[in-house]
Backbone bond lengths (Angstrom), bond angles and torsions (degrees), N, CA, C in turn:
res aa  C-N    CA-C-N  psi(-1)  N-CA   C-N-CA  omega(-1)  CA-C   N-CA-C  phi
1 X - - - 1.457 - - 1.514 109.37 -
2 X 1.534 113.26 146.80 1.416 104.24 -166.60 1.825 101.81 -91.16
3 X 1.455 93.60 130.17 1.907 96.88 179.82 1.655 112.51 -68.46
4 X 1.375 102.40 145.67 1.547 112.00 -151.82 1.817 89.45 -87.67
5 X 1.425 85.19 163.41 1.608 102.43 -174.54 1.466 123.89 -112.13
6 X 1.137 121.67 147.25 1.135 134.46 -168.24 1.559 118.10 -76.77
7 X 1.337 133.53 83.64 1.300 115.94 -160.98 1.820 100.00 -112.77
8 X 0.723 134.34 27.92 1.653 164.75 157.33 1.532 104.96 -15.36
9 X 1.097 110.59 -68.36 1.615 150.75 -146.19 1.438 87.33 -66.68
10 X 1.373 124.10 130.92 1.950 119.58 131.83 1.568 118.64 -3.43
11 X 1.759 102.22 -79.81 1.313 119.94 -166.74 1.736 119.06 -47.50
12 X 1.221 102.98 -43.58 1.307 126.54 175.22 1.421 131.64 -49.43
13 X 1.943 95.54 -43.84 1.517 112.99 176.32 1.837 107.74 -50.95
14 X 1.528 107.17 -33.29 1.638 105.73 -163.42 1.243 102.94 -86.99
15 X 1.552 138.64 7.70 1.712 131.49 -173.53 1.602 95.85 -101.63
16 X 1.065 114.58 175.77 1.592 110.29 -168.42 1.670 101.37 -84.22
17 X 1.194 106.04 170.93 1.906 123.36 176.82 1.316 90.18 -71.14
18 X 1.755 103.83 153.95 1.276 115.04 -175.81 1.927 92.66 -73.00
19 X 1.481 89.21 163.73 2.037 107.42 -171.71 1.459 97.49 -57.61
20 X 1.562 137.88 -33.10 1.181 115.41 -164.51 1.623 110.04 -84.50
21 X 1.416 116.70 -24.98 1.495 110.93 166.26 2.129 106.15 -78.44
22 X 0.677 97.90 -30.93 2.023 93.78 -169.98 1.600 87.76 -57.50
23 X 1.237 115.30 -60.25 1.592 110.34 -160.13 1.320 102.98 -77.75
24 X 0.974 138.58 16.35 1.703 124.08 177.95 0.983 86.16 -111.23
25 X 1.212 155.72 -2.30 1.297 141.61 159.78 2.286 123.61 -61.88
26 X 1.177 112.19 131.61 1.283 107.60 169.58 1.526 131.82 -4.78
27 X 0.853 153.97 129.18 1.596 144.41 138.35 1.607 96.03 101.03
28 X 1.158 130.37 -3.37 1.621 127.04 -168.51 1.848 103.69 -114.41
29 X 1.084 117.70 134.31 1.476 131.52 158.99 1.475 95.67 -13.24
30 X 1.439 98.81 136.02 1.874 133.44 -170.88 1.557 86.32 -126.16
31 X 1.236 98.42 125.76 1.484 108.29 175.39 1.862 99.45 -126.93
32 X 1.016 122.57 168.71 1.692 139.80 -160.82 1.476 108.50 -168.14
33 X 1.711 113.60 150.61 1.614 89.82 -167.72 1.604 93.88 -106.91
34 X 1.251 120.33 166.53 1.689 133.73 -173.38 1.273 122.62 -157.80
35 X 1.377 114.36 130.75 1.469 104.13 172.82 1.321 144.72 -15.81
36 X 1.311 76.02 -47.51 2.263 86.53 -176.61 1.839 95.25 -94.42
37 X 1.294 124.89 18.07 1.273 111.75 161.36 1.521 99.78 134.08
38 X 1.391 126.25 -150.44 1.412 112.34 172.19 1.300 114.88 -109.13
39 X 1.267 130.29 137.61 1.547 147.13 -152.50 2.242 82.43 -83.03
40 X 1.352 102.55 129.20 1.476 99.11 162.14 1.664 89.09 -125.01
41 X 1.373 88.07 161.39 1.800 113.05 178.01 1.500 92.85 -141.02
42 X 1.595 100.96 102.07 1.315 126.53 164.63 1.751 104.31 -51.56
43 X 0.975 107.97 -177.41 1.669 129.59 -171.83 1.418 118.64 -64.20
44 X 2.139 94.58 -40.22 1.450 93.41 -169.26 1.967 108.52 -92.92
45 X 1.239 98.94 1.99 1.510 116.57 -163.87 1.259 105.68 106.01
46 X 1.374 149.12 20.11 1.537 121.97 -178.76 1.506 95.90 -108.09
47 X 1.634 99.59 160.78 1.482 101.90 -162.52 1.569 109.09 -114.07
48 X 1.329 111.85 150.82 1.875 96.51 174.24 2.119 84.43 -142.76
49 X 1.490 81.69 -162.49 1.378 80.46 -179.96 1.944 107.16 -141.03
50 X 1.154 105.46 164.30 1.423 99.86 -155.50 1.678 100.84 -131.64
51 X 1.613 117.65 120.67 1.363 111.59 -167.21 1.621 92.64 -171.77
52 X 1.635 95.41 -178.57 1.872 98.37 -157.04 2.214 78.46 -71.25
53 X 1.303 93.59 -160.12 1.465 112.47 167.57 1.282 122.72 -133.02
54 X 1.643 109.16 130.78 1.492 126.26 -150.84 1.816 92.87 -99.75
55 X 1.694 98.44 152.06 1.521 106.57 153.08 1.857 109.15 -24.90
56 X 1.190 86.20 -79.94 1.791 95.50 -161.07 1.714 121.28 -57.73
57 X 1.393 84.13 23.38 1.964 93.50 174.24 1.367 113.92 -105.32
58 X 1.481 99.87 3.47 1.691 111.21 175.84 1.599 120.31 -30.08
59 X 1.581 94.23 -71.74 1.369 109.24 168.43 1.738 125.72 -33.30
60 X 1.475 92.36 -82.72 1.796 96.18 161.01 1.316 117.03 -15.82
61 X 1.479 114.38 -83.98 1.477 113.92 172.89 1.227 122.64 -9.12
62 X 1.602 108.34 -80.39 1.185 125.64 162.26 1.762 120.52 -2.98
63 X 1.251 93.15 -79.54 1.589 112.62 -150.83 2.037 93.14 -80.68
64 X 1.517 106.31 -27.84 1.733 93.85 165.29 1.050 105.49 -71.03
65 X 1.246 148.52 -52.96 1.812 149.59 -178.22 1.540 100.37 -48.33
66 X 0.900 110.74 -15.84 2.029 111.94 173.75 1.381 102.78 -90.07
67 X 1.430 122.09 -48.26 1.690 118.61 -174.57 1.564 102.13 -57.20
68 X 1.759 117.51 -41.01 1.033 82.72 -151.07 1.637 121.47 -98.14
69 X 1.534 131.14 -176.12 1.151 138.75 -143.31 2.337 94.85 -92.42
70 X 1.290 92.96 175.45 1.790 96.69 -168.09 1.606 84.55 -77.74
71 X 1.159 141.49 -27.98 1.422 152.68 -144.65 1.857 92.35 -91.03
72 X 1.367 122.60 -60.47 1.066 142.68 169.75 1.737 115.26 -39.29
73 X 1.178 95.40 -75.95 2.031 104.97 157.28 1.461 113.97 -35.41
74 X 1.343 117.88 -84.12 1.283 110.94 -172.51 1.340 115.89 -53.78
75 X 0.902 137.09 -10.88 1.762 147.33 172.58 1.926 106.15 -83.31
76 X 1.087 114.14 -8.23 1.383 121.15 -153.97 1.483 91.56 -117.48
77 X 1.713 116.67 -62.71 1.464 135.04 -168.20 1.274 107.12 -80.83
78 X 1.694 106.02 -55.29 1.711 101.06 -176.17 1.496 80.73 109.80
79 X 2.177 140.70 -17.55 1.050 100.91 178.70 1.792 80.63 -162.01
80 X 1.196 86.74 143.48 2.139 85.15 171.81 1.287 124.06 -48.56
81 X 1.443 115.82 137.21 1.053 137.83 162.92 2.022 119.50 -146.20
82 X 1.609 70.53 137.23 1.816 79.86 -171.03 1.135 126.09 -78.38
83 X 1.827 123.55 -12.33 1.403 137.04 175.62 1.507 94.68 -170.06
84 X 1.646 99.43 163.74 1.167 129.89 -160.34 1.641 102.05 -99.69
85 X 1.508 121.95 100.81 1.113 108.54 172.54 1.475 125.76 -48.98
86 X 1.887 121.41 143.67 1.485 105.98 172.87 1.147 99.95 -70.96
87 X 1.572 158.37 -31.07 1.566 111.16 172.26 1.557 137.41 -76.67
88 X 1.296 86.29 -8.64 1.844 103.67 -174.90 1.706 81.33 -73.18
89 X 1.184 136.58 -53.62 1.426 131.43 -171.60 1.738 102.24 -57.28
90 X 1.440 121.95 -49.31 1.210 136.80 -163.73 2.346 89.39 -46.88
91 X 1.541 71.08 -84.02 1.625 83.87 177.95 1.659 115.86 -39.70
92 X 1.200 126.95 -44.93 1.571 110.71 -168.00 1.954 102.26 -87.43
93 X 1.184 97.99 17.00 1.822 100.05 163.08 1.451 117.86 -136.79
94 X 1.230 121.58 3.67 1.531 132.60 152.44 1.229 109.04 -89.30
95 X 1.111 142.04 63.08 1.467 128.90 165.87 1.340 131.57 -82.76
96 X 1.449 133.62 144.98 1.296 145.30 164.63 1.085 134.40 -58.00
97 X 1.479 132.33 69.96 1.578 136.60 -149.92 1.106 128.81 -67.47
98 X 1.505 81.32 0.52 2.064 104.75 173.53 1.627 90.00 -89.54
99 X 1.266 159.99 1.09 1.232 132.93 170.44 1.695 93.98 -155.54
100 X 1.138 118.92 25.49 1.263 127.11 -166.93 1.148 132.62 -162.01
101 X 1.469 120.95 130.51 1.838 137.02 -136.92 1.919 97.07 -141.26
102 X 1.412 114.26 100.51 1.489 84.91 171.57 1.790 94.22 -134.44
103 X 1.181 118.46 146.60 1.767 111.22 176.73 1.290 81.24 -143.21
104 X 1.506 103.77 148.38 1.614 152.61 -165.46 1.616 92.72 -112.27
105 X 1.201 107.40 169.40 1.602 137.24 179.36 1.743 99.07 -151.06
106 X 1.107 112.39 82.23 1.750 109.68 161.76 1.137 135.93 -90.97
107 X 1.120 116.36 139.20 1.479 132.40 171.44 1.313 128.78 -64.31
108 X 1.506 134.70 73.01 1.291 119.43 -165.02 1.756 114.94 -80.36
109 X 1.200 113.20 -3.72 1.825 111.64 -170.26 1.240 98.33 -76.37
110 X 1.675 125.36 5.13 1.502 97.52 -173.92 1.280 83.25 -114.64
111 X 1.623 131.96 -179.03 1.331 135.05 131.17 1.387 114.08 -108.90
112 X 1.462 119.14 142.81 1.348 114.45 -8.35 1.462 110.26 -86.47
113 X 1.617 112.49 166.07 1.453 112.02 -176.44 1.454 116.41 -45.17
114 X 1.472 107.21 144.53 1.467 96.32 155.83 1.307 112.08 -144.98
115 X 1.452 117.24 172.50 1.413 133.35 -165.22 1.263 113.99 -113.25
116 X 1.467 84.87 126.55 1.417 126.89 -176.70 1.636 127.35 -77.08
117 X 0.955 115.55 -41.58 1.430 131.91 -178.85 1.399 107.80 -158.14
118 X 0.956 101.81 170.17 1.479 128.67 -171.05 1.436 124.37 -174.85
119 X 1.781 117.25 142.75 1.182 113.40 -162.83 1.570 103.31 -162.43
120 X 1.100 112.29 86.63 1.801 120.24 -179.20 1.416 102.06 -87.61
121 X 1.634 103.65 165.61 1.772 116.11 152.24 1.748 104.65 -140.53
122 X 1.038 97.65 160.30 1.827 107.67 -167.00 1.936 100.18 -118.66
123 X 0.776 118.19 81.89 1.495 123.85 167.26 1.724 116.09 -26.67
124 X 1.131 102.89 117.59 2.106 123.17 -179.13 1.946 89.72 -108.50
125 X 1.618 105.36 77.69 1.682 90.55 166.31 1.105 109.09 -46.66
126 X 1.200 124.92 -76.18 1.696 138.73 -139.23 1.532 100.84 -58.83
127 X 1.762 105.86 -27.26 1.673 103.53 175.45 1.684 115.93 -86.88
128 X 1.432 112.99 -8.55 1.438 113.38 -167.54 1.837 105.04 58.88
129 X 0.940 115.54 48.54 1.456 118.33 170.01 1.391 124.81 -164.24
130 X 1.625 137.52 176.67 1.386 128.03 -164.26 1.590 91.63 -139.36
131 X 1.566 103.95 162.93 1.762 121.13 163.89 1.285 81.10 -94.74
132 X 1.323 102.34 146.67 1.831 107.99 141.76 1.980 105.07 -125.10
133 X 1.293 104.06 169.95 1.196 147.27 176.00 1.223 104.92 -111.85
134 X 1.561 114.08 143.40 1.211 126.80 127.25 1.381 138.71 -147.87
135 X 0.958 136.22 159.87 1.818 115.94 -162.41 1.897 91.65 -154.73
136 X 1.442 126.14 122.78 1.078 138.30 172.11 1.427 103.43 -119.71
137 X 1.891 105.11 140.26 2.300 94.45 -178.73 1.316 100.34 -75.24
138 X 1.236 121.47 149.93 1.652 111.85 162.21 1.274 120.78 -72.99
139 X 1.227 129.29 14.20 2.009 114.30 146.02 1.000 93.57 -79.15
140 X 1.510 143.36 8.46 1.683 120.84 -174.42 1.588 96.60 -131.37
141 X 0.957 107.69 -4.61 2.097 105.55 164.39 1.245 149.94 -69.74
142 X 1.140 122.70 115.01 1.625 118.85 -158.91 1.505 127.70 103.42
143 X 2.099 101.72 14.93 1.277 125.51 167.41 1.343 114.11 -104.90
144 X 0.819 127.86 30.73 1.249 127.05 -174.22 1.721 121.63 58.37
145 X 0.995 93.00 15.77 1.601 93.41 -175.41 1.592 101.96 -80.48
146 X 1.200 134.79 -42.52 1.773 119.50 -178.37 1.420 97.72 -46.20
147 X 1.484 115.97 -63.44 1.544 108.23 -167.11 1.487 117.90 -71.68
148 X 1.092 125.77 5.00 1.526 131.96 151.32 1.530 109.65 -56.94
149 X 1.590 119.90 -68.16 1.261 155.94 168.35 1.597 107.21 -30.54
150 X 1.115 101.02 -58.11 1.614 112.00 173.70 1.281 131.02 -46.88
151 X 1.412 96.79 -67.67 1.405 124.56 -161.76 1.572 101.40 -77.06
152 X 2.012 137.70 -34.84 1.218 128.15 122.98 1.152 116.76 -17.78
153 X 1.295 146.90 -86.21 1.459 132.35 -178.27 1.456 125.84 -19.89
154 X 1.491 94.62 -73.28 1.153 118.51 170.45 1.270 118.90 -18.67
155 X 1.848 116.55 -65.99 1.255 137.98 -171.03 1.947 104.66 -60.21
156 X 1.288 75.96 -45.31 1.904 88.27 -164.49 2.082 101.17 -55.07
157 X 1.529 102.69 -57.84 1.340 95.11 162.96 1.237 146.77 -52.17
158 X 1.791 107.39 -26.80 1.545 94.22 154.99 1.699 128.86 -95.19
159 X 1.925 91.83 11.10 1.798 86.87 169.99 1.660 116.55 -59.52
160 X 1.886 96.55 -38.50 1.194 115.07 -165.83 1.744 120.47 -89.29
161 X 1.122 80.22 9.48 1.662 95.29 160.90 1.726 112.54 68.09
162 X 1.626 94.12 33.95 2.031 97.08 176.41 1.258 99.18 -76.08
163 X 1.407 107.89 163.57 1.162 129.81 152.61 1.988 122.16 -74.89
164 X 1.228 91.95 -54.83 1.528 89.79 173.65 1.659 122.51 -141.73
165 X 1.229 126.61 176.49 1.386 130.93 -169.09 1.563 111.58 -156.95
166 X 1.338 82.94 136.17 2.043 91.82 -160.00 1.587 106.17 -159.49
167 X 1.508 110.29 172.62 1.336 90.11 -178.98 1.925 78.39 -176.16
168 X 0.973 106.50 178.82 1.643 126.58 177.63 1.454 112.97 -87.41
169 X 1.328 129.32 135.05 1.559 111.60 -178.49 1.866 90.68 -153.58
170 X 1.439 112.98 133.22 1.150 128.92 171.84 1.525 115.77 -51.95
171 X 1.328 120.34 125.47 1.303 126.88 -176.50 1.632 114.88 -48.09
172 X 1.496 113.17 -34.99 1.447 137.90 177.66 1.214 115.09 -74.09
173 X 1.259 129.33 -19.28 1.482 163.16 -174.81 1.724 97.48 -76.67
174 X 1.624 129.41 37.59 1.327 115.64 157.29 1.310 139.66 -25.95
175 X 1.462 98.96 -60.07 1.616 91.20 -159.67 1.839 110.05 -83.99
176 X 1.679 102.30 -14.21 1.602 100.90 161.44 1.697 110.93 -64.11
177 X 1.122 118.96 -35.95 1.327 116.41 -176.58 1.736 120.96 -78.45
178 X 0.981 108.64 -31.86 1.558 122.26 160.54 1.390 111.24 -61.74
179 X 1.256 130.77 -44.67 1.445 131.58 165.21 1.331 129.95 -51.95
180 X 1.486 116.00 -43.12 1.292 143.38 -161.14 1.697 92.59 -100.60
181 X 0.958 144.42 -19.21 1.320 153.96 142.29 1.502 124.56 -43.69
182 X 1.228 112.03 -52.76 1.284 135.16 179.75 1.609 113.54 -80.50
183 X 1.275 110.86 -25.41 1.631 119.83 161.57 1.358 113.16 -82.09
184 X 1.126 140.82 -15.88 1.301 140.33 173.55 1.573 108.00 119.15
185 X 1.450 128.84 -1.54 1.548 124.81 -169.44 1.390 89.76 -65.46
186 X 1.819 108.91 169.16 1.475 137.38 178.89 0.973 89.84 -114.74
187 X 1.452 136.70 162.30 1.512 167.72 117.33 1.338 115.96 -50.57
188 X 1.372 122.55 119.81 1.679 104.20 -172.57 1.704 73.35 -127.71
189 X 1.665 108.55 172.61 1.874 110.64 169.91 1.416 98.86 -80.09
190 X 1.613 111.98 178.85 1.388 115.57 178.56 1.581 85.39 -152.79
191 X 1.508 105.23 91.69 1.481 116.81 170.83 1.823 106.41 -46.52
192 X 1.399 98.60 -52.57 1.840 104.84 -164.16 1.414 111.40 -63.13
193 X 1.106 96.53 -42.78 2.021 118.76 163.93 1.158 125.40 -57.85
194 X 1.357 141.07 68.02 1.395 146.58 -155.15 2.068 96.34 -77.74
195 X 0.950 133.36 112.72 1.418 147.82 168.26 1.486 96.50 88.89
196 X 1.268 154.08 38.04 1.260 162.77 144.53 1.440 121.13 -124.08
197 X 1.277 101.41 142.95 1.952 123.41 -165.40 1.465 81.08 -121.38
198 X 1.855 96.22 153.73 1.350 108.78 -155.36 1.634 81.07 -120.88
199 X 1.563 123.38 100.80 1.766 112.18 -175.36 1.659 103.69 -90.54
200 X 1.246 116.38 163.71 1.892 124.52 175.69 1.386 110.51 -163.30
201 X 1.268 106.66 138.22 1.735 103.45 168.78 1.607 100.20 -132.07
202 X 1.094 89.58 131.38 1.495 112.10 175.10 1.932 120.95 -48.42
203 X 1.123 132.08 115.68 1.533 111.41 -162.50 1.945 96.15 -102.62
């Protein structure tokens, strides 16, 4: 069972409500728990399922990094790429759970499954803080699923006791930034980062 959190503090009041109060709210992703992980019911009713990410999702990976658009990538990478190396795939589904957080959104109505979203963070010990990622397909955007995606992160980083969570996001990159807004992140500049803002919220 996940140990409850301390939201007591000043500082605390400004980070978002833990995921089980945000999503019980109206108009936002209904999640239910299920074998193969937890059943979400997006906005319009379609269902996927929501859980860490296994070796054997290699493939999947794969074949979503094919759906999606050059617009999609660079929003994802920060820079084009035309295919998904198999070890760059290898590596972003072997992860180290000692510095590493990644949950999937799958599709089970098709065979074989495929993946829908996705939303890792990469652990900075020495900084007490994480990058995150996130990548939703656009037939699946504008259901609330990033801020599903998120706000998991979110949670997971203060299981693990960070201080903060941030990540790089393309200036062109609206509706990530409108999201990440609405959770409480800041915008700082990113001189080195020429068309990317460097966002963080304090946990």
């Amino acid at each position: 069972m996940t140990p409850a959190i301390d939201y007591s503090s000043n500082r605390r009041a400004l980070v978002p409500v833990r995921s089980n109060e945000r999503f019980a709210r109206p108009r936002l992703v209904e999640v239910s728990k299920s074998p193969k992980g937890e059943l979400v019911h997006a906005h319009d009713g379609r269902e996927l399922y929501l859980r860490g990410i296994e070796p054997d999702d290699m493939a999947a990976l794969k074949r979503q990094f094919a759906r999606l658009s050059p617009e999609d990538i660079r929003r994802r990478f920060l820079h084009c790429m035309s295919e998904l190396p198999g070890s760059m795939a290898q590596r972003l589904t072997h992860i180290d759970p000692a510095v590493e957080t990644a949950f999937v959104l799958m599709d089970e109505t098709v065979k074989p499954a495929e993946m829908r979203g996705v939303g890792r963070i990469f652990v900075d010990e020495a900084a007490n803080s994480a990058e995150f990622s996130v990548l939703v397909e656009r037939d699946w955007s504008c259901q609330g699923l990033g801020a599903l995606l998120m706000q998991r992160l979110v949670d997971d980083c203060r299981h693990r006791g960070l201080s903060e969570i941030w990540g790089y996001v393309l200036l062109e990159n609206r509706p990530m930034l409108h999201l990440c807004k609405e959770l409480g992140f800041v915008r700082r500049l990113s001189p080195d980062e020429p068309g990317t803002t460097l966002i963080s919220l304090l946990l």
